[in-house]
C-alpha positions in Angstrom: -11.7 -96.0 -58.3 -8.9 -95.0 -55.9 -6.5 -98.1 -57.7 -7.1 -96.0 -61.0 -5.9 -92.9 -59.7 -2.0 -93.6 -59.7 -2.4 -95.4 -62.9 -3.5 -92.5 -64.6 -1.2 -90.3 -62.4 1.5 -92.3 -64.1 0.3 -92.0 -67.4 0.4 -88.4 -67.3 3.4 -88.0 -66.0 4.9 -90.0 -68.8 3.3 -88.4 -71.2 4.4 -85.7 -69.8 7.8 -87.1 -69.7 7.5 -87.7 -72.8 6.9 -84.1 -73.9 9.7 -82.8 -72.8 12.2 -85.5 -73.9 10.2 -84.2 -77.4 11.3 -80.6 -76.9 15.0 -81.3 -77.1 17.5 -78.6 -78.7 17.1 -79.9 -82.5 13.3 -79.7 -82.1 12.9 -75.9 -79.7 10.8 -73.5 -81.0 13.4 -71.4 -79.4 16.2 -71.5 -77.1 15.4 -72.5 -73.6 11.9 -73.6 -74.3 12.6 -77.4 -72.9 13.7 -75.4 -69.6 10.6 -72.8 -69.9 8.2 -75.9 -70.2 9.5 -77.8 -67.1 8.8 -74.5 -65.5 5.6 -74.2 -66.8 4.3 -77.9 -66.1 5.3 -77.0 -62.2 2.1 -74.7 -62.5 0.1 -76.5 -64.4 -2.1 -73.9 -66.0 -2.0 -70.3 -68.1 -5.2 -67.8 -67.8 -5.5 -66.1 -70.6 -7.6 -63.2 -70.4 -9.8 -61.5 -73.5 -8.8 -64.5 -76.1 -12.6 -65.9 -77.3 -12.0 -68.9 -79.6 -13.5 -67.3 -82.6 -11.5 -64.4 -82.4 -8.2 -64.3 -84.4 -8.1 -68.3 -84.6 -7.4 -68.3 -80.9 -9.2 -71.6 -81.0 -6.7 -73.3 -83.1 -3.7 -71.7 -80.9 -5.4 -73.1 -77.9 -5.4 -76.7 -79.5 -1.3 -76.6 -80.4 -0.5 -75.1 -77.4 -2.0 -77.8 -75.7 -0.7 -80.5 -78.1 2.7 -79.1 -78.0 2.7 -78.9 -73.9 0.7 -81.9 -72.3 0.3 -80.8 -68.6 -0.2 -77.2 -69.0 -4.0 -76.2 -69.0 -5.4 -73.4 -70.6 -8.3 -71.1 -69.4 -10.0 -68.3 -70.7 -12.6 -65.2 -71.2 -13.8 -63.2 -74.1 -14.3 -59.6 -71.8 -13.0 -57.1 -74.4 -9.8 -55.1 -74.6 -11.5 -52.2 -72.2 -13.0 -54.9 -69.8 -10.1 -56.9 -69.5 -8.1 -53.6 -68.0 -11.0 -53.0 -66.0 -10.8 -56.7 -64.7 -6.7 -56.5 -64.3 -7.6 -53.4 -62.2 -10.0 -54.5 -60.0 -7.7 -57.8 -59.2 -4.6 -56.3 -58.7 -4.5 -57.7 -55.0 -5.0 -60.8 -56.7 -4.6 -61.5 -60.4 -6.4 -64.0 -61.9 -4.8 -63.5 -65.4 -1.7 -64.6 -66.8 -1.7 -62.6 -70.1 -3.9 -60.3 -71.4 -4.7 -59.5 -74.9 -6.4 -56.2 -76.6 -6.3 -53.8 -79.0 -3.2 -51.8 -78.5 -4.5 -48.7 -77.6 -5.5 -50.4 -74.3 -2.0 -51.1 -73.5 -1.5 -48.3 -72.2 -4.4 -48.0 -70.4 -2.9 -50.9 -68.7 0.5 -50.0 -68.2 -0.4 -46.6 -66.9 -2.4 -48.7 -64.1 0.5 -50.3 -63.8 -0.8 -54.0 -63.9 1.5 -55.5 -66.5 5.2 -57.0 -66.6 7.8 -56.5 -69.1 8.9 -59.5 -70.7 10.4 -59.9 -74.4 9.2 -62.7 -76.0 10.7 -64.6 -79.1 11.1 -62.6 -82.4 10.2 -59.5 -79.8 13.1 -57.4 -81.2 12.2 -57.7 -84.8 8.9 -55.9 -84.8 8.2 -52.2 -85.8 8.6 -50.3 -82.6 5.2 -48.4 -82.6 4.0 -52.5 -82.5 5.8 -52.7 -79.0 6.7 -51.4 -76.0 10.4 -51.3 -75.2 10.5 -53.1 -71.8 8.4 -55.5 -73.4 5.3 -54.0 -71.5 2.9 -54.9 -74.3 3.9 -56.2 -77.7 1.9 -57.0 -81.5 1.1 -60.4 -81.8 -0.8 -59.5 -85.5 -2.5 -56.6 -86.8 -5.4 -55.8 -89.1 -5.1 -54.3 -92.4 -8.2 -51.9 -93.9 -8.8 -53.2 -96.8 -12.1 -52.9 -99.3 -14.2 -55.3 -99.2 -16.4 -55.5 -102.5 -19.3 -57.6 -103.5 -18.7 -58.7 -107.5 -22.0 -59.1 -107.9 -23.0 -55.5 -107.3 -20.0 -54.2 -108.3 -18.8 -54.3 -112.2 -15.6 -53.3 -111.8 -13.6 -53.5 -108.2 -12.1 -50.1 -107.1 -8.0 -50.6 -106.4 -8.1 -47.2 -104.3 -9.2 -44.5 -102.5 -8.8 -42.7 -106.0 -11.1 -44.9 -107.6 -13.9 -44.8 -104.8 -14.6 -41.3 -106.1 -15.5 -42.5 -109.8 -19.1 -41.5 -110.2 -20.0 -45.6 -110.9 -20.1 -46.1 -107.1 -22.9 -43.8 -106.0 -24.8 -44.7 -103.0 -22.3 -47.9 -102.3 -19.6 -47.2 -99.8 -20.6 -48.3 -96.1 -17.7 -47.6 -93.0 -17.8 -47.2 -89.7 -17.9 -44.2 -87.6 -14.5 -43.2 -86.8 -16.3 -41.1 -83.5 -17.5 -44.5 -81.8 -15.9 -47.3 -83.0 -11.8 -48.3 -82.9 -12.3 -49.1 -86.8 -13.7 -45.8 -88.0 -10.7 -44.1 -86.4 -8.4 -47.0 -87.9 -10.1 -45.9 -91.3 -9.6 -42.6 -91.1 -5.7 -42.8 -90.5 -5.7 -45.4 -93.4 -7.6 -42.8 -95.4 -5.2 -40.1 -94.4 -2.2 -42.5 -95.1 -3.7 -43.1 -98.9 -3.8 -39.7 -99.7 -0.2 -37.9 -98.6 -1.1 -37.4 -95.0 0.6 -38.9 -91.7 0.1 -38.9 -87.8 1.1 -34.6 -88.1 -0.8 -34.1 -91.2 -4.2 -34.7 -91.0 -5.8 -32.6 -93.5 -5.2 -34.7 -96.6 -7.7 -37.8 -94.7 -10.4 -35.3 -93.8 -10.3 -33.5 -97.3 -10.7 -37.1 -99.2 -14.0 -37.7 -96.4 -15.3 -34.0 -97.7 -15.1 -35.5 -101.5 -16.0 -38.8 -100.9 -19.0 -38.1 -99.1 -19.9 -34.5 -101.6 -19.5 -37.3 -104.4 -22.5 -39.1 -103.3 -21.1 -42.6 -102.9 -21.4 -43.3 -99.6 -24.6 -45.5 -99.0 -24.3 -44.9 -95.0 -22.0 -44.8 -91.8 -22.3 -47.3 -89.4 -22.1 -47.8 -85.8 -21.9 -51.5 -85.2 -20.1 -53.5 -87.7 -22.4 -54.7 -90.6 -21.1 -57.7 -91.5 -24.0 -59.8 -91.6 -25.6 -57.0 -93.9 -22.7 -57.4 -96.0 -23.5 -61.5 -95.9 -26.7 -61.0 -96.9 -25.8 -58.9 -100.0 -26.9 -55.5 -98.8 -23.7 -53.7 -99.0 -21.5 -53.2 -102.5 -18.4 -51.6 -100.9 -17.7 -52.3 -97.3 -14.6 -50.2 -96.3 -13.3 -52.7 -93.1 -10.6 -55.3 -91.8 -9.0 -57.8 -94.5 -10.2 -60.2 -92.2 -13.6 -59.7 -92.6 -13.4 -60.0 -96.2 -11.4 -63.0 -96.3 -14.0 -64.7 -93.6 -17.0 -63.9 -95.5 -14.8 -65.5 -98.8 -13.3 -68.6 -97.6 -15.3 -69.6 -94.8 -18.7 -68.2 -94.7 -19.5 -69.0 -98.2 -19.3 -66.3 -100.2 -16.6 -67.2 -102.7 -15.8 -65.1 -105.5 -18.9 -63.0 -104.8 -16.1 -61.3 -102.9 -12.5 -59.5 -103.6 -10.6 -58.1 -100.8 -8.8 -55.1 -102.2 -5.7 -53.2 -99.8 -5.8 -49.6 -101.5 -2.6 -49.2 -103.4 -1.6 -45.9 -102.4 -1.2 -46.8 -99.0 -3.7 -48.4 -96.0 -2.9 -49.0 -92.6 -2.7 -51.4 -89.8 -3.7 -51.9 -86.6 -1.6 -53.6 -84.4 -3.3 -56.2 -81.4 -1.0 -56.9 -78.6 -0.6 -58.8 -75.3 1.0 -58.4 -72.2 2.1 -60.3 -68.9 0.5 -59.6 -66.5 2.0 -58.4 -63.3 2.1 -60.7 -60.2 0.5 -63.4 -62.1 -0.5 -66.8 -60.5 1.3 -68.6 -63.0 3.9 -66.8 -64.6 6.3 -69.4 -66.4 3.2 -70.6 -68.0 2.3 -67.3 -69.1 5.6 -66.9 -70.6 5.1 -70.3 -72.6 2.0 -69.1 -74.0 3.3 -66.0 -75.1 6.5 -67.5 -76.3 4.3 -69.9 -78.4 2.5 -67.3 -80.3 5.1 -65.0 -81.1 7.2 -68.1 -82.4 7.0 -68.8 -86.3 4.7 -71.9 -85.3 2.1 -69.5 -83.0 2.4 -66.8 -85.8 1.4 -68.9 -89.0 -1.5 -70.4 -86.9 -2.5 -66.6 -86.7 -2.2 -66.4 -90.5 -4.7 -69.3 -90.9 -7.6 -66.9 -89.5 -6.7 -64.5 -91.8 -4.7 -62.2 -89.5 -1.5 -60.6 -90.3 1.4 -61.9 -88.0 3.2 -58.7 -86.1 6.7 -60.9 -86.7 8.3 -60.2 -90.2 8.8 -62.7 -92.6 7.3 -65.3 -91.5 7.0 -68.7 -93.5 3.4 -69.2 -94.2 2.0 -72.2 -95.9 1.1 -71.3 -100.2 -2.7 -71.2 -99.4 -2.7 -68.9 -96.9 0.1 -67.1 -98.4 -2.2 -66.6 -101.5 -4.9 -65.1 -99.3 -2.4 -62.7 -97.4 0.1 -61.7 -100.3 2.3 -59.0 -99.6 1.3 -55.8 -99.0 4.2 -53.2 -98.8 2.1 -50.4 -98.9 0.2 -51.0 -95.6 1.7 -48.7 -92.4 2.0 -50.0 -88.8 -0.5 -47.9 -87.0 1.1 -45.7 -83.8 -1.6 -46.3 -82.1 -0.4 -44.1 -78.9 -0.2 -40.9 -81.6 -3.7 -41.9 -82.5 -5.0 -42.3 -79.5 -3.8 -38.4 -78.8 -5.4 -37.7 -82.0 -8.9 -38.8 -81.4 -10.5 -35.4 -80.2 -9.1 -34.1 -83.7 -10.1 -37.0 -85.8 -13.5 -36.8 -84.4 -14.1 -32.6 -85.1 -12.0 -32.9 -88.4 -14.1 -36.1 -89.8 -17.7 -34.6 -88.5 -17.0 -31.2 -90.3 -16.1 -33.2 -93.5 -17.8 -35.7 -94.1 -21.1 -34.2 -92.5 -20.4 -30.4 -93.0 -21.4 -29.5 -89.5 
């Protein structure tokens, strides 16, 4: 057994060799990411915190980051965006993490205890600024669009708006989530808002569409965890949600053209997911990597492929995802700092609408 050992030693470190003599300046994802790599392979490993594999196609980033960079291991959790700044806090002394992702609004829940680094990543400069922070604190990596989600075979004739979702032929079939306990709800709302004239300092137009939609009689019921196996099982007609969730239940969970994913053409909006570095890191070259890789046009179209949004504009993306994901000029990059300070009014406004309390 101990004969074996500097065999395989060997064989790694060619590989690894190898690897590197692969990333040369005609083939770099970016500049410098030949020296970045050497860097990296010094540490060995990236911990990266809050990515569960079935989340955003995280599990195929995993396997081409890996492919692309033989020698640098990859670890990590599935804790939540509010967890994983609980974590970051607790380990400050200490950190485990490398990079941390969550919904965005916990970026500065992170930053404000002060347990992040700034770093810029590839394509960094090209994204909508209320997608990033400008030291580079957090950034988007993709966002999610709310979108309808309709079931054909309940549904005659798919609604293209908010507009139509008032039409007396869909009584008793709109579901959403509640915007007072659940990130989504509150992403609807704004999306709402956005669709009928309103913006982050107008929020009157989004609770006065509630007050009609809700008078009309066509919403079925407000949830509090997300239904989507209801929605699987045919229970739901109109499911007002993520894109993603649409697409899933099309393409991968069977559902086929039982389904149409519809972005309201007025306007919808989207919710950005970031990352960060995190600060003091154990191993922060590989951290960089990792980040570098997914906001590269390679990282980004993998993102695509579970029916995700990338945050970087104008990204290549193969014809069949393309075709899922066309373009969508009408959806708005959520500020999801201004929402955040919004919340207490979004809460009263939507309960004395859409419940007349």
């Amino acid at each position: 057994m101990t004969a074996a050992l500097p065999a395989a030693g060997t064989a790694l470190a060619q590989t690894q060799a190898t690897a590197v003599e692969a990333v040369t300046a005609g083939d770099e994802l970016y500049h410098g990411e030949r020296a970045l790599y050497e860097q990296a392979l010094k540490e060995g490993l990236v911990v990266s915190f809050d990515t569960g594999p079935t989340w955003a196609n995280w599990a195929a980033e995993f396997a081409a980051f890996k492919k692309r960079y033989p020698g640098v291991e990859m670890t990590y959790n599935d804790l939540g965006s509010a967890a994983t700044v609980v974590a970051l806090d607790k380990a400050r002394n200490r950190p485990q993490a490398d990079t941390a992702y969550y919904f965005a609004a916990s970026a500065f829940d992170a930053m404000a205890k002060d347990v992040v680094a700034p770093f810029k990543p590839v394509n960094f400069d090209t994204l909508p600024e209320v997608f990033r922070d400008p030291d580079g604190k957090w950034f988007t990596i993709h966002s999610l669009t709310v979108a309808f989600v309709v079931n054909t075979k309940l549904v005659k004739e798919v609604p293209k708006s908010w507009a139509d979702l008032l039409k007396p032929e869909y009584k008793n079939s709109v579901v959403y989530l509640d915007p007072r306990s659940t990130g989504i709800g509150q992403v609807i709302s704004f999306a709402a808002n956005f669709g009928n004239g309103g913006d982050m300092d107008n929020l009157q137009p989004g609770f006065d569409y509630f007050a009609r939609l809700h008078k009309s009689g066509n919403v079925m019921r407000v949830e509090g965890t997300t239904p989507y196996a209801k929605f699987v099982k045919g229970e739901i007609p109109i499911w007002i949600s993520y894109e993603n969730d649409g697409l899933k239940a099309k393409h991968t969970d069977g559902l086929g053209d039982a389904v149409s994913v519809v972005i309201p053409a007025e306007a919808s909006a989207a919710a950005p997911y970031g990352i960060s570095l995190v600060k003091n890191g154990p191993n922060p070259n590989a951290g960089r990597l990792w980040l570098n890789f997914i906001m590269s046009a390679k990282g980004q179209a993998i993102f695509a492929e579970g029916y995700v949004r990338p945050s970087v504009p104008g990204v290549a993306l193969p014809a069949d995802i393309a075709a899922k994901l066309p373009p969508a000029p009408q959806v708005r990059p959520l500020d999801v700092k201004a929402a955040a300070a919004r919340k207490a009014a979004v809460d009263a406004g939507w309960t004395k609408a859409a419940l007349d309390k």
